[in-house]
N, C-alpha and C positions, 0 to 999 in steps of 0.2 A: 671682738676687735676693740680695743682701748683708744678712746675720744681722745682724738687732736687737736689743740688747739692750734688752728691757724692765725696767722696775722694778716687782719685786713688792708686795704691802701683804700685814702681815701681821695673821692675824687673831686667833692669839693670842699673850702673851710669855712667859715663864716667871718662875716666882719670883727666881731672878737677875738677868733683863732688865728688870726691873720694879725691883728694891735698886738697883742699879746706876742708872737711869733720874733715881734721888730721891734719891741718895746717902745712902740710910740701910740697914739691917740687915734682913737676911730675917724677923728675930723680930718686927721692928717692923709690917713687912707683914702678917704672921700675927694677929698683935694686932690691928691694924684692920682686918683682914676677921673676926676676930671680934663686934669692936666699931659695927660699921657695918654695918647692914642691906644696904645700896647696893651693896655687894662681895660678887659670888657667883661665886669662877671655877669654872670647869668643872676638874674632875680624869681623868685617863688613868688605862690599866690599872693604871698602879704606885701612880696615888698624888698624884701631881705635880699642884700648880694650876699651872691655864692661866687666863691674866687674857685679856680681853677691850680692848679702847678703849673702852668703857663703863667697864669695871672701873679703867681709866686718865685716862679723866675721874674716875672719884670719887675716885681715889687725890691727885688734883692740887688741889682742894677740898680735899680733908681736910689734906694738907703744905701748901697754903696759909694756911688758918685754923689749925692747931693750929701748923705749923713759924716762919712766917714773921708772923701776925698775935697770936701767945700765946694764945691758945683752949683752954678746957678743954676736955677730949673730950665732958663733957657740954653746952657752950656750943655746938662744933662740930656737935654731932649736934641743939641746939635750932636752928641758924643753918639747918643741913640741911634740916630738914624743913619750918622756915619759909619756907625757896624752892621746897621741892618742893610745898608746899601752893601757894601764889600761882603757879606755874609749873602747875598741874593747875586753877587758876581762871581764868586766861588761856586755855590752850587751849578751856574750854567755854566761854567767852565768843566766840571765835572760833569755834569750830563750831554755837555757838547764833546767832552773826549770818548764817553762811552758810546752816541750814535756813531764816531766816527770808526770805533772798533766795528760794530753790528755793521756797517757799511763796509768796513773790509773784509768780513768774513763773509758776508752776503755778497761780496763781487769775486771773490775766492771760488764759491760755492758754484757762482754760475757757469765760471772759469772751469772747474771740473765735471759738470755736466755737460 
């Protein structure tokens, strides 16, 4: 059987692979996982963050709106949360229309026993 190369995904990057990613400065990094709730990397024995693709989603948000759109960091962090709020109303609105299916078909059900 002839070797296949597969391609791996990685699951965390390092603080270089992350500057390098955004083209900006590891300090800058450091700074907005300060300043940003949303950025929580996991750290190793030494010390080192490890960012996540969560942590790389927020990092792209945040270089968007502050890099590319002019955003204060305080405007960015209101724009932030202003989606994660309406993004946390939507999903209950969606899990509230599906218990109310499971409850019509569970009072369907009883209805035909």
């Amino acid at each position: 059987m002839p070797y296949k190369e597969t391609e791996t995904v990685k699951l965390y990057y390092t603080m270089g692979e992350v500057a390098k990613m955004f083209d900006v400065n590891p300090s800058l990094i450091r700074f907005w996982e300060k300043e940003f709730d949303s950025i929580q990397p996991k750290k190793n024995k030494k010390g080192n963050r490890l960012f996540t693709k969560e942590d790389l989603d927020s990092f792209k948000q945040i270089y968007t709106l502050v890099k590319q759109k002019g955003f204060t960091l305080q405007g960015a962090k209101a724009t932030l949360k202003k989606n994660s709020e309406e993004q946390i109303q939507q999903e209950k609105e969606v899990l509230l229309a599906k218990l109310e299916a499971v409850k019509l078909k569970l009072l369907d059900l009883q209805k035909n026993c």
